[in-house]
C-alpha positions in Angstrom: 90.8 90.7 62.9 87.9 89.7 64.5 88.1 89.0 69.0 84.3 88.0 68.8 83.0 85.4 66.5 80.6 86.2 64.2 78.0 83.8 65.6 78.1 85.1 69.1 77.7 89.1 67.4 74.7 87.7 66.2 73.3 85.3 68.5 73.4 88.7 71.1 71.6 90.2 68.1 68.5 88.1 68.3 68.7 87.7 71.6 68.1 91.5 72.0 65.6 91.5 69.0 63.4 88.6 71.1 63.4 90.9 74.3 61.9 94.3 72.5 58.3 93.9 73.1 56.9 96.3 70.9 59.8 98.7 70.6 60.5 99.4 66.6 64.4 100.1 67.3 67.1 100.5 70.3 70.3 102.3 69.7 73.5 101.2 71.6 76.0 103.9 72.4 77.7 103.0 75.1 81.1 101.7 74.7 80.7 98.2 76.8 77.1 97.8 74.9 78.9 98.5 71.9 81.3 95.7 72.5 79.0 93.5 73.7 76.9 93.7 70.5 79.3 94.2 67.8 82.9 93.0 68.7 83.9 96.2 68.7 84.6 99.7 69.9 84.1 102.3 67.8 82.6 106.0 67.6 79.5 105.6 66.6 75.9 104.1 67.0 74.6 100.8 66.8 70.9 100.5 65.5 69.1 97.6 65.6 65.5 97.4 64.1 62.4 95.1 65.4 63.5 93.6 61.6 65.9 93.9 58.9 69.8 94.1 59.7 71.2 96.3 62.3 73.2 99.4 61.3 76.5 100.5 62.7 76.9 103.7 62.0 81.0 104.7 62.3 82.1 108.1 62.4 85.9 106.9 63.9 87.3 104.9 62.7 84.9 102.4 60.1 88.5 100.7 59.0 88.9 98.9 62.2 85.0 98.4 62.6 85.1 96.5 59.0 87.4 94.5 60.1 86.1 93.8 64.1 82.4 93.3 62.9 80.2 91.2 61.3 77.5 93.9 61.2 77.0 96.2 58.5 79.2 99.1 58.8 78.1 102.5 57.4 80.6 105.1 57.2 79.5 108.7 58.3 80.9 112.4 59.1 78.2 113.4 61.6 74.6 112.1 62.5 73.0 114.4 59.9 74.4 111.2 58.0 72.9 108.9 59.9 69.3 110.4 60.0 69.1 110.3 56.0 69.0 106.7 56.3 66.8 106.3 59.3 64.2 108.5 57.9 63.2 105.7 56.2 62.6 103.5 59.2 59.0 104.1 60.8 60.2 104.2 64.6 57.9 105.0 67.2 59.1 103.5 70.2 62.8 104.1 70.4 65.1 101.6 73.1 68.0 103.5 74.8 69.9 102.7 77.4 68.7 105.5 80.2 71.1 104.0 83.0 74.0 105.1 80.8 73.2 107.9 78.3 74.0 111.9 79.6 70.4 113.6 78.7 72.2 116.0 76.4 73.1 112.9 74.0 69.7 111.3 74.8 68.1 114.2 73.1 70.1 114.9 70.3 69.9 111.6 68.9 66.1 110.9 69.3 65.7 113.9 67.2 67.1 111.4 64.2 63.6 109.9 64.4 60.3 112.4 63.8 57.8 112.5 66.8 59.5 109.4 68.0 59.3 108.4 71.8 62.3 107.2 74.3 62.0 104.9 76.6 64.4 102.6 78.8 65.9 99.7 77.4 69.1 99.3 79.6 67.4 96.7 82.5 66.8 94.4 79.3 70.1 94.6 77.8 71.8 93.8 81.7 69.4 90.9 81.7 70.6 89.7 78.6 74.3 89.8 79.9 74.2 88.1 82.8 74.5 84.6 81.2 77.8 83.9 80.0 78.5 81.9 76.7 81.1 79.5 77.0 83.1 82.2 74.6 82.4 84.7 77.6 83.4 82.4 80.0 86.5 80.8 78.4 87.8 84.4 79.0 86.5 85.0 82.8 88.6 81.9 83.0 91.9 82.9 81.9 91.7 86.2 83.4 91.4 84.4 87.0 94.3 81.6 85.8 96.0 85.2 84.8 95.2 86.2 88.9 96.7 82.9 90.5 100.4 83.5 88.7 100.5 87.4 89.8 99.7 86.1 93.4 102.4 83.4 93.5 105.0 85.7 92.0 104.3 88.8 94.3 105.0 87.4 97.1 108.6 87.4 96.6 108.7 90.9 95.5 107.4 92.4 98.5 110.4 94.3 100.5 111.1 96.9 103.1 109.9 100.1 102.5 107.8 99.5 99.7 104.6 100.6 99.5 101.2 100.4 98.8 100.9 102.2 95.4 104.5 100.3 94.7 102.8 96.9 95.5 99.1 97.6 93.3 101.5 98.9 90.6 103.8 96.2 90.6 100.4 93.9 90.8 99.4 95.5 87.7 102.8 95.5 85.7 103.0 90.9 86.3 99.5 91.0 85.4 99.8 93.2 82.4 103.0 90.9 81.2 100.6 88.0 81.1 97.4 90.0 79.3 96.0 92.0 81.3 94.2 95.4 79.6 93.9 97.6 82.4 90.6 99.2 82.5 88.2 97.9 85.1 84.8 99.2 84.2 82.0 99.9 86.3 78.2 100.7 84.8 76.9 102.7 88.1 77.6 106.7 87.0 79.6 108.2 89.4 81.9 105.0 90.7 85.2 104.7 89.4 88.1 101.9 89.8 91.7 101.4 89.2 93.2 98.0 89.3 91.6 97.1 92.6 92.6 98.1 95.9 96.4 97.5 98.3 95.5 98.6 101.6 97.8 97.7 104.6 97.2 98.4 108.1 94.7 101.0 109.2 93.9 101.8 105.8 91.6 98.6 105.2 89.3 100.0 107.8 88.8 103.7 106.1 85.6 104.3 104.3 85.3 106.2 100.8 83.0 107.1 97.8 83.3 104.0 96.0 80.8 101.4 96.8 82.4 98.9 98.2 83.2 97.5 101.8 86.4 98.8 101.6 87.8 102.0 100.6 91.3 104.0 101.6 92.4 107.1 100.8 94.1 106.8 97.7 96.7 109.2 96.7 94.7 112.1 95.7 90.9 113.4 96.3 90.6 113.2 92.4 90.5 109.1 92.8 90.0 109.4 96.6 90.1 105.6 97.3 92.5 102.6 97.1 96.3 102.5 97.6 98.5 105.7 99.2 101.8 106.0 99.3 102.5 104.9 102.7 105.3 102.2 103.4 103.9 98.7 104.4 104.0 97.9 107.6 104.6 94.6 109.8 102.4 92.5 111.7 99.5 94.0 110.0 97.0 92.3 107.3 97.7 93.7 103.7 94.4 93.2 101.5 94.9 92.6 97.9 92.1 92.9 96.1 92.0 93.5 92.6 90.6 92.4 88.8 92.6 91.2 85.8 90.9 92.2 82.2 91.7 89.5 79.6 90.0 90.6 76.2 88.1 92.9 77.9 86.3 90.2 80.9 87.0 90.7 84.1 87.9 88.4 87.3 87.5 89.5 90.9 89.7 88.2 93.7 90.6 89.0 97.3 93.2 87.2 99.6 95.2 88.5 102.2 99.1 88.8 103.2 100.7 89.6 106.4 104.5 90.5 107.1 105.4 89.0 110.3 102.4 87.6 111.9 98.9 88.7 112.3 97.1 89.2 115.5 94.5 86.5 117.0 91.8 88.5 116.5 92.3 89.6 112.9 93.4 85.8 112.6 89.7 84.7 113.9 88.1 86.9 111.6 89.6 85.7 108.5 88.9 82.3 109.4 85.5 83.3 110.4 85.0 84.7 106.3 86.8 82.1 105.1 84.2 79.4 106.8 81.5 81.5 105.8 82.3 81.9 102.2 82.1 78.0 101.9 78.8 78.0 103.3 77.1 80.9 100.6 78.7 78.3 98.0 76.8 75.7 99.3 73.7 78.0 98.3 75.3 78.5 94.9 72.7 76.6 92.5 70.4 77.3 89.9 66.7 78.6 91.7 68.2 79.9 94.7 67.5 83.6 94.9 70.5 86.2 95.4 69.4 88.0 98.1 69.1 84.8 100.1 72.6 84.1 100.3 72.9 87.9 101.1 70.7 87.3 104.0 72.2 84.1 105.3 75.3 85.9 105.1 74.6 88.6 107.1 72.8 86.3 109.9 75.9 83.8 110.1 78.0 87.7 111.0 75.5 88.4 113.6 75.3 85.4 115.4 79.0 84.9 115.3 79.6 88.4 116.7 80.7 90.2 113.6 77.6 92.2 112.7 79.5 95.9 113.3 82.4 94.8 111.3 80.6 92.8 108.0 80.7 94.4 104.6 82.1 97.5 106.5 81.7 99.9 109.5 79.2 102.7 111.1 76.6 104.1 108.6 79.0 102.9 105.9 78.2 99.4 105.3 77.0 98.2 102.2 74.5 95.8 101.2 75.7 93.2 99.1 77.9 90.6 99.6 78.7 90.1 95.7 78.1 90.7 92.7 78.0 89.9 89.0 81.5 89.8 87.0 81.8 90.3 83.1 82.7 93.2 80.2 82.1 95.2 84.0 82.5 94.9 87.9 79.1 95.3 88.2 76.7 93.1 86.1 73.8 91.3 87.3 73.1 89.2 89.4 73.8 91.5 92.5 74.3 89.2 96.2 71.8 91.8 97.9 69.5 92.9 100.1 66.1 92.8 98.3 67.6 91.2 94.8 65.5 88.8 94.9 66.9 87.4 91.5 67.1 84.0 90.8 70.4 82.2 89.9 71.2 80.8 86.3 73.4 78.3 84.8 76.0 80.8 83.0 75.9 83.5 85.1 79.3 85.1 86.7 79.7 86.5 90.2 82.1 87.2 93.0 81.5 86.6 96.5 83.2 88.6 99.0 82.5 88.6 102.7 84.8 90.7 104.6 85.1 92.2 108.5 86.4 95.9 108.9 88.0 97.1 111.9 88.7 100.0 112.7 92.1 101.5 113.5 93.3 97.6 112.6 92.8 96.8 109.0 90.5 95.0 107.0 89.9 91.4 107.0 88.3 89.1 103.9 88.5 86.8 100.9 86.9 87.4 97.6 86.2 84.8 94.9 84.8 84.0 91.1 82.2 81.7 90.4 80.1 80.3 87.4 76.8 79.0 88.2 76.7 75.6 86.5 73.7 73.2 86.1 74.2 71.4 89.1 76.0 74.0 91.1 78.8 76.0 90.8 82.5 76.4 89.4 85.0 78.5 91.5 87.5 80.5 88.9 89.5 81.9 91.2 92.1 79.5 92.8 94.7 81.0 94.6 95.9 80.2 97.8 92.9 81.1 100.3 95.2 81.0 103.9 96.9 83.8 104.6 99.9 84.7 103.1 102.7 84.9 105.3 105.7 86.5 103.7 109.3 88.1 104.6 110.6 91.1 103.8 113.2 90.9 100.8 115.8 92.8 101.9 117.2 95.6 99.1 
């Protein structure tokens, strides 16, 4: 069965093929490349030549790449396989994608190709990503319809002494009955997600590794960010952030609950992101750069007081405001300092301003948009007050 249609396979094809300027070949090996220029997952290579038909070279499992692909799939037990056929390509120049590839595997593979040279193909390949085909799109789109129904139901799940690990995982299980995969992949090496991120009381104001304006403790250094196992607590803002995955494109939303009521300050903050985030979609158009709505942002924080508390805390802020949503959490176009990118019809991004406070919680909304021709689409719509809910009792 094939997920992708053959058309957009080879559409990405050409695309790629248009943007090599003067390389003779690239080789995709990573697995969200993979996907993003075959259909499918597989272990192997892609190879794609300045002419001729690309190669997929399948060591596991070629079956299933047959029947997920409409490139040519060539069956092999190891890459001494593979180089008998590409010593007949004259390759020079050789594209890989640096950002992604360990040096060990860089190396062993550009010994298929005699006296050939390496160099860095991954910025063209992002570039090429960042505008979403309607195909692309029409699945960012259910994975945020797949976010609005989790958020309704939740809320009358929620009871005493559950907990934060108890509330991501239940998250997870309503949003896995309606198609949710699971992963939530991330390009940047090093920076690792689960679902998304519960964190009730003082926990939304705790830094981590990952690099986001939030963090937590998580339940264990090995994935030291996100939810822990402590019980939620009244009177306290619970932020709910997470992704759903349907057919491997993501959605990004943040909105937060509160279990008894929440306190004036917190209350003014929210309001204070909420008003904002409607004044960066103002901005949201094709020709205005990212790091300008990064910029206004971080003025409309200052003047209104929040400039400790926006996008984190201390030395631990970070400087964006959004970013890009797609096969992964971190595609271009980045809402940042210095990214001085312009915006596109088709391309996919969250925005997500949010105030940290210290020994209080955390305080924010987060959003989906598509960059149309004359403006924008929001594809998240949940409910952006804040959720007040009762404990269920039992």
């Amino acid at each position: 069965m094939k997920w992708v249609p053959d058309e957009e396979v080879n559409r990405r094809i050409e695309n790629l093929r248009k943007n090599m300027n003067g390389i003779d070949a690239v080789l995709i090996l990573q697995n969200v490349d993979m996907f993003y220029f075959s259909g499918t997952v597989q272990q192997g290579f892609i190879f794609v030549p300045a002419s001729g038909d690309p190669l997929f070279f399948v060591r596991r499992i070629p079956e299933r790449a047959k029947d997920e692909t409409p490139l040519e799939v060539i069956p092999i037990k190891g890459l001494r396989d593979a180089g008998k056929i590409l010593s007949d390509f004259k390759v020079k120049i050789l594209g890989m994608e640096w950002d992604v590839v360990p040096v060990a595997i860089h190396k062993r593979y550009l010994k298929l190709f005699e006296n050939a040279e390496s160099v860095d193909i991954s910025g063209t390949i992002r570039d090429l990503r960042k505008i979403k085909t309607p195909f692309e799109q029409a699945k960012i789109r259910k994975a945020a319809e797949i976010t609005k129904e989790v958020i309704e139901e939740v809320k009358s799940h929620l009871k005493r002494g559950m907990t934060e690990w108890e509330l991501i995982s239940l998250i997870e299980y309503l949003a896995k009955l309606r198609g949710h995969l699971g992963p939530t992949r991330m390009r940047a090496f090093g920076q690792e997600l689960f679902f998304g991120h519960v964190l009730s009381d003082t926990s939304g104001g705790v830094s981590a590794y990952a690099d986001a304006p939030t963090g937590g403790y998580g339940r264990h250094p090995t994935l030291g960010h996100g939810a822990t196992s402590r019980p939620l607590r009244e009177n306290t803002p619970i932020d709910v952030d997470f992704m759903v995955n349907y057919e491997g494109y993501l959605s990004d939303q943040t909105r937060i609950f509160v279990i008894g009521k929440l306190s004036p300050e917190l209350v003014k903050g929210y309001e204070f992101t909420k008003n904002l985030i409607r004044e960066l979609e103002g901005m949201i158009r094709p020709g205005t750069l990212a790091s300008e709505i990064y910029d206004h942002a971080v003025k409309r924080a200052e003047v209104e007081g929040y400039k400790e508390n926006f996008m984190g805390y201390g030395p631990y802020k970070v400087s964006f405001v959004g970013h890009g949503v797609g096969l992964e959490v971190d595609e271009y176009p980045f809402i940042a300092r210095g990214f001085d990118m312009p915006l596109e019809a088709g391309m996919v991004f969250a925005l997500e301003p949010k105030l940290i406070f210290p020994g209080k919680g955390m305080v924010g909304i987060e959003n989906t948009y598509l960059v149309t021709d004359s403006g924008f689409e929001k594809l998240t719509t949940s409910d952006e007050n804040i959720h007040y809910v009762r404990f269920k009792e039992g």
